[in-house]
GUVO-168176 format. One record per residue (C-alpha): x, y, z; residue in three letters; chain. Coordinates in steps of 0.2 Angstrom, whole numbers, plus 2048, in hexadecimal, padded with zeros to 3 digits. Example, Ala and Ser with C-alpha at 12.3 -4.5 7.8 and 13.67 -1.06 7.14 Angstrom:
px; py; pz; aa; ch
83E; 7EA; 827; ALA; A
844; 7FB; 824; SER; A
# end
This chain:
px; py; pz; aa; ch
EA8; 661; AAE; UNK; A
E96; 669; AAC; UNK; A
E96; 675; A9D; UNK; A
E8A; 684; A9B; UNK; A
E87; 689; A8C; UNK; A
E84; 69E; A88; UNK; A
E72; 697; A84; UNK; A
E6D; 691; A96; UNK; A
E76; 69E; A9C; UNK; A
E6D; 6AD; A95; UNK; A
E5D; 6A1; A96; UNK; A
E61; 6A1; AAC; UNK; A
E67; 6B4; AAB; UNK; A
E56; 6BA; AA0; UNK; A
E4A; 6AE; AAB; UNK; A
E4E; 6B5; ABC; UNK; A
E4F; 6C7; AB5; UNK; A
E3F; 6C7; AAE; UNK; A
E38; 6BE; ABE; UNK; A
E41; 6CB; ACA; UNK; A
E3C; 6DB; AC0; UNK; A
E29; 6D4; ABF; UNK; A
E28; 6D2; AD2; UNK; A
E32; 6E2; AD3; UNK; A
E23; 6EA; ACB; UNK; A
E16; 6DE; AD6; UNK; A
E0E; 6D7; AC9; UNK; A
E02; 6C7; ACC; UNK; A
E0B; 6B6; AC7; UNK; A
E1B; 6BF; AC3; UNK; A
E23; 6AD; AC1; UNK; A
E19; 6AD; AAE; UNK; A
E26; 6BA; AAA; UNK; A
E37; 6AF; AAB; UNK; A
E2B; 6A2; AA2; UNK; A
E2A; 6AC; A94; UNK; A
E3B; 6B1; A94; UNK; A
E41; 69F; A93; UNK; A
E36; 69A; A85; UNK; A
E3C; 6A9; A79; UNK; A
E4E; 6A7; A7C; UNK; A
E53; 6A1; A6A; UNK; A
E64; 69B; A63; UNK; A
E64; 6AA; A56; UNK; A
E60; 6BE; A57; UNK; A
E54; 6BC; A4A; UNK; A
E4B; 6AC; A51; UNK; A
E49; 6B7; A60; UNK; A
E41; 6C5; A5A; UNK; A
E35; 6B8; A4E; UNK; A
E31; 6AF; A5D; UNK; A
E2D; 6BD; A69; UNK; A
E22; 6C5; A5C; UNK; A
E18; 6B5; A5B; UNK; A
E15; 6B3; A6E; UNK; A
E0F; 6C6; A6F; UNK; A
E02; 6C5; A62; UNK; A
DFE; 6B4; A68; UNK; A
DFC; 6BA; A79; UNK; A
DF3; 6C8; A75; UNK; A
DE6; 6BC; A6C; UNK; A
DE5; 6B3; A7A; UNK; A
DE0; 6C0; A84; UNK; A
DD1; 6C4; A79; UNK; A
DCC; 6B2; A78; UNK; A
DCE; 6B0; A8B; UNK; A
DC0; 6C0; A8C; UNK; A
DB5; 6B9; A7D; UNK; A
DB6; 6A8; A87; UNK; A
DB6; 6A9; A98; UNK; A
DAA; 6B7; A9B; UNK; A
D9F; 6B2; A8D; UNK; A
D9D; 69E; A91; UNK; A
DA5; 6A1; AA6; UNK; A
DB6; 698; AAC; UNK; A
DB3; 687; AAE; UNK; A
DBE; 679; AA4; UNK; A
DB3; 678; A97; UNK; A
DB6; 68B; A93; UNK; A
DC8; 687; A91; UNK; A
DC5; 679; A84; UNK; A
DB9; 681; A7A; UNK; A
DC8; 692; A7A; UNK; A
DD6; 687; A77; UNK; A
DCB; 67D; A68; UNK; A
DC9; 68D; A5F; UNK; A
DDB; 696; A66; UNK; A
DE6; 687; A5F; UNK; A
DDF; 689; A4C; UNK; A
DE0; 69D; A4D; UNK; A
DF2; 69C; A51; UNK; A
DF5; 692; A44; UNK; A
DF0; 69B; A39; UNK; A
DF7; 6AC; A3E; UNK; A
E05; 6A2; A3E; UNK; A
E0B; 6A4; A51; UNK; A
E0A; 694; A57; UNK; A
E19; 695; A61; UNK; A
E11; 69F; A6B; UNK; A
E06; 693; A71; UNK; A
E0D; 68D; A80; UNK; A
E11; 69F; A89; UNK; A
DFF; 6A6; A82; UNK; A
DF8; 695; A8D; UNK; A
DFF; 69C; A9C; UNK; A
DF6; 6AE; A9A; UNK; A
DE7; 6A6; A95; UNK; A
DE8; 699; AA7; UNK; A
DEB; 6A9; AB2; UNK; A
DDA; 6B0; AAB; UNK; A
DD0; 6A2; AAF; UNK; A
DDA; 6A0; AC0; UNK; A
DD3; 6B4; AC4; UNK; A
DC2; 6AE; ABF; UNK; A
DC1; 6BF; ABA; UNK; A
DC8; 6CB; AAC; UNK; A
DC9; 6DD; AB1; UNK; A
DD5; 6EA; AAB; UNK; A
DE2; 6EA; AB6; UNK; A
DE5; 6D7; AB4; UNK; A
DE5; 6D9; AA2; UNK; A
DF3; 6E6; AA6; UNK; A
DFC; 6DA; AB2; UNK; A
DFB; 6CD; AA2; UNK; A
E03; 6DA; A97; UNK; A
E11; 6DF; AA2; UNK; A
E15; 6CC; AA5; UNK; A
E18; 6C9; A93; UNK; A
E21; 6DB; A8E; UNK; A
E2B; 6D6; A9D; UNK; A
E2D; 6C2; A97; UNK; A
E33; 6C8; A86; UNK; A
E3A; 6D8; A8A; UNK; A
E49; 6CE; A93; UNK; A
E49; 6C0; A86; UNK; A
E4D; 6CC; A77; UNK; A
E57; 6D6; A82; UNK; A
E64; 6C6; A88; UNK; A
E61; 6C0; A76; UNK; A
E6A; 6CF; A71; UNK; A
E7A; 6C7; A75; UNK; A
E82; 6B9; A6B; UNK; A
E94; 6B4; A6B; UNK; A
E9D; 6B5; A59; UNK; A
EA0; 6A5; A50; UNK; A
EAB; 6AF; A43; UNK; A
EBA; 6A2; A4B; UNK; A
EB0; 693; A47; UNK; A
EAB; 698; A36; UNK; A
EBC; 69A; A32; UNK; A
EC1; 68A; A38; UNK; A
EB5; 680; A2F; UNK; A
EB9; 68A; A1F; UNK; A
ECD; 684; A24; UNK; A
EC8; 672; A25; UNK; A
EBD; 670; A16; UNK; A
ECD; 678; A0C; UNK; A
ED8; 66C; A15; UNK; A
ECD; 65D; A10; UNK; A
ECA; 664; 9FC; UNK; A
EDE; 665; 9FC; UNK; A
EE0; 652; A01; UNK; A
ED4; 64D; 9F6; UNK; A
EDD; 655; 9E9; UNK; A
EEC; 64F; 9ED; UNK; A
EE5; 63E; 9EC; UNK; A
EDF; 642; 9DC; UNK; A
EF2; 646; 9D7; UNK; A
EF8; 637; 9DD; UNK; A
EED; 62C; 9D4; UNK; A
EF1; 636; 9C3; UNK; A
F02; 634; 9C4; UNK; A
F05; 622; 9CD; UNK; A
EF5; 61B; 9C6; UNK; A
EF4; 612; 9D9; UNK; A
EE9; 619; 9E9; UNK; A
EE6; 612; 9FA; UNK; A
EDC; 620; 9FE; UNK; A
ECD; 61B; A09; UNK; A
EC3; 62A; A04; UNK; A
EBD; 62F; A17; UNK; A
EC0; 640; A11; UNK; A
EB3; 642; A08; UNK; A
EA5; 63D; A15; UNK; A
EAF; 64B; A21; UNK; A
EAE; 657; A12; UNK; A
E9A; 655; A11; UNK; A
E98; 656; A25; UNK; A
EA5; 665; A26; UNK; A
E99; 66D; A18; UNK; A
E89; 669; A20; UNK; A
E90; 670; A31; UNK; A
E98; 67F; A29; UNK; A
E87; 682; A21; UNK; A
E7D; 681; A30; UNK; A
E89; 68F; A3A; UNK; A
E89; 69A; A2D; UNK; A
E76; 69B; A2C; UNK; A
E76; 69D; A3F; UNK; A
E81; 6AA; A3C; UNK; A
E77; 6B3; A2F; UNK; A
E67; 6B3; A3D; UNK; A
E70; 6BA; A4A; UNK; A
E75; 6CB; A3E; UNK; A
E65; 6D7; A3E; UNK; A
E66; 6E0; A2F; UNK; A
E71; 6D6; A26; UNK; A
E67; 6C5; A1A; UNK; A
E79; 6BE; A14; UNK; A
E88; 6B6; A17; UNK; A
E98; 6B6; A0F; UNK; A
E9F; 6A6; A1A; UNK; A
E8C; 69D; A13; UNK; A
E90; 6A3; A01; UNK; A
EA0; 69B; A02; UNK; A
E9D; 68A; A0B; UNK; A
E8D; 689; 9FE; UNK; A
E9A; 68E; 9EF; UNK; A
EA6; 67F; 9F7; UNK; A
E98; 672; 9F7; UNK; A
E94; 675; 9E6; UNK; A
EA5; 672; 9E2; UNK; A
EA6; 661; 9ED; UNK; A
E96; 65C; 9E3; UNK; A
EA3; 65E; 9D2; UNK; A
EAF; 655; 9DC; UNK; A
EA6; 645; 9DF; UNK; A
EA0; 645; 9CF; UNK; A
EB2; 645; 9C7; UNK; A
EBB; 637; 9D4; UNK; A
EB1; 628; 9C9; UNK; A
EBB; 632; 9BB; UNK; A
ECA; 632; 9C2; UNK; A
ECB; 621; 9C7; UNK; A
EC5; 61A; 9B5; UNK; A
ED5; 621; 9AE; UNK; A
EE4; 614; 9AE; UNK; A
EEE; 619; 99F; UNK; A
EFC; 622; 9A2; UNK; A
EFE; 630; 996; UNK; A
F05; 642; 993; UNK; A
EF4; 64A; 992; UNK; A
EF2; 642; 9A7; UNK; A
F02; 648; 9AE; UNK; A
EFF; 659; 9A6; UNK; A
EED; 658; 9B2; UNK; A
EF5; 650; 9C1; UNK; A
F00; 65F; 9C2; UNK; A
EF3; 66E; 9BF; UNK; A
EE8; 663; 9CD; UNK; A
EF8; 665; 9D5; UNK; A
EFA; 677; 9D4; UNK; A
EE6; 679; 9D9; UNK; A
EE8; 671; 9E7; UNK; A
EF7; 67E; 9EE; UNK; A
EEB; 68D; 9EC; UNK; A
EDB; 687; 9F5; UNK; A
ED6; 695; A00; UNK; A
EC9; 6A3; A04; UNK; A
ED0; 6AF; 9F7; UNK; A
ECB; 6AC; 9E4; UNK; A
EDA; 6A6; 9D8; UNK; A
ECD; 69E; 9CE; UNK; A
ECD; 6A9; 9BE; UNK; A
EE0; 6A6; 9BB; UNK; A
EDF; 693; 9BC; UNK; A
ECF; 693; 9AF; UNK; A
EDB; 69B; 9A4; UNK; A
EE8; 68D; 9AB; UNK; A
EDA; 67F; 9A4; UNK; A
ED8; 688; 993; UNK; A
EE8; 689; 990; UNK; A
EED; 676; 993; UNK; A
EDB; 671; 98B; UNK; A
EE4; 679; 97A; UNK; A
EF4; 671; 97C; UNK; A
EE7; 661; 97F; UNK; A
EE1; 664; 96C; UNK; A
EF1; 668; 965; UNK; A
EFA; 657; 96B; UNK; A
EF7; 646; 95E; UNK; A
EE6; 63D; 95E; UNK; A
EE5; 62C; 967; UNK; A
EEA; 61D; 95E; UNK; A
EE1; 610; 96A; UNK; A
ED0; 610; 971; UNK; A
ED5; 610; 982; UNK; A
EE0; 61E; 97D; UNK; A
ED1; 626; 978; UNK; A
EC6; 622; 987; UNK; A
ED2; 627; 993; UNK; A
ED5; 637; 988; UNK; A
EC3; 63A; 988; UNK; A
EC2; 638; 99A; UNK; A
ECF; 645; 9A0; UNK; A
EC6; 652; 993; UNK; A
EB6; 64E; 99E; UNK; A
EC1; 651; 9AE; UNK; A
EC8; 661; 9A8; UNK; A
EB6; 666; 9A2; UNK; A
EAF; 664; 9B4; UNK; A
EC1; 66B; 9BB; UNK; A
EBC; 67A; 9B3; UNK; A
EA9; 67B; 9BB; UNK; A
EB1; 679; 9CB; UNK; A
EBC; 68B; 9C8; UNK; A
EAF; 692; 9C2; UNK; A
EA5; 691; 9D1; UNK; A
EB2; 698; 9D9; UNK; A
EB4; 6A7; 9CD; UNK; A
EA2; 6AA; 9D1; UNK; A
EA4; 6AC; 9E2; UNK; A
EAC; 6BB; 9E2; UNK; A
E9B; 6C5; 9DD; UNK; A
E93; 6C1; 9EE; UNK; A
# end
């Protein structure tokens, strides 16, 4: 079954709006109007207005170089190289080049009248309020992705909690068959994530932040310390007190992953069980030693992990 997507639909709506309302008014070449319309509809609010204000002033110096131009050197082809040679360059560098495309129209219904008088210059005008006009006006509209933010954030906490608990059953059995395809989904969930959050940001006006991008940002720094610690993990193959008593904070951390911040009772948690670390008998072997060492490391990074989390709270 064909799906239409909000995108097209608001791009179909805004094109034959803007095209009826110009002939409505009788403007000449009132097609030019859903043309413009269908080159600003953007996939964010914020895009939209960024793109319409480009194709305005584009268009606007379009205009002056189609009068400079054509009745300076007269409307023949070589009128129109010679504009665009110089017309390309400006817009670069007022930095509208998006408004290339729609500004060439204008500039083509000029040379077409082989004349520029006021009224056309008003007829150009209209057209591109019009063109606009619509676009921001059906741009206004974008469905809420709230539901898929959430989701994501459901899925990435899903997908720390196996890890986790992969990471428990390693510590306490000292055997995995874990594949680690978690992980890969972890760091596509977070791109994803990332990229809808942002897509959220642009389409809020007056707002410039995100709490859903804060957090999925906060989670991939934590991912980061999480890859970094599996290599840890899985050099550790003595079985001691000091590995069980980590296996079952691990254990414990992974029950309370979720939006809401826990993270400053657990740092204490870490603290705690990092004395009791001190207080216990030195190690008698060198591998006790290593693997001693090792755990200290993990606990260390364990610890950068809450507090990450512990931050989050001030955004």
């Amino acid at each position: 079954m064909l799906k239409i997507g909000y995108r097209t639909a608001k791009t179909a709506i805004g094109t034959a709006l803007s095209i009826s309302l110009a002939q409505y008014v009788g403007l000449q070449n009132f097609v030019s109007a859903g043309i413009i319309t269908l080159l600003c509809i953007q996939v964010t609010k914020k895009k939209s207005l960024r793109t319409a204000w480009a194709r305005f002033l584009a268009c606007i110096t379009a205009m002056v170089f189609a009068f400079i131009f054509f009745e300076g050197i007269g409307y023949h082809p070589g009128s129109i190289a010679l504009l665009l040679l110089v017309f390309i360059p400006t817009t670069v560098r007022l930095k509208v080049t998006e408004g290339i495309a729609t500004s060439s129209v204008i500039l083509l219904h000029f040379y077409a009248a082989k004349q520029f008088t006021v009224s056309l210059v008003m007829n150009e005008l209209l057209l591109i309020i019009i063109g606009i006009g619509v676009a921001l006006l059906v741009n206004m509209y974008m469905p809420s992705v709230e539901k898929q933010l959430k989701e994501y954030q459901r899925i990435i906490e899903d997908l720390f909690r196996i890890i986790f608990k992969e990471i428990v059953h390693y510590l306490r059995t000292n055997e995995s068959k874990w594949d680690g395809k978690e992980l890969m989904l972890t760091a596509d969930m977070l791109q994803q994530a990332k990229m809808l959050a942002l897509r959220n940001v642009e389409n809020h006006l007056l707002r410039n932040e995100d709490s859903y991008y804060h957090y999925f940002r906060m989670r991939e720094k934590q991912f980061e310390i999480i890859e970094r610690v599996l290599p840890l993990v899985t050099s550790i193959t003595y079985t001691g007190e000091q590995r069980n008593m980590v296996a079952d904070f691990i254990d414990k951390l992974s029950d309370a992953i979720h939006p809401g911040n826990t993270a400053d009772q657990f740092i204490q948690q870490l603290r705690e069980m990092k004395k009791r670390f001190e207080a216990m008998e030195l190690p008698k072997t060198r591998e006790e030693f290593e693997e001693r060492a090792a755990l200290l490391h993990f606990v260390k990074e364990m610890e950068q992990y809450l507090i990450i989390k512990s931050e989050f709270k001030t955004h």
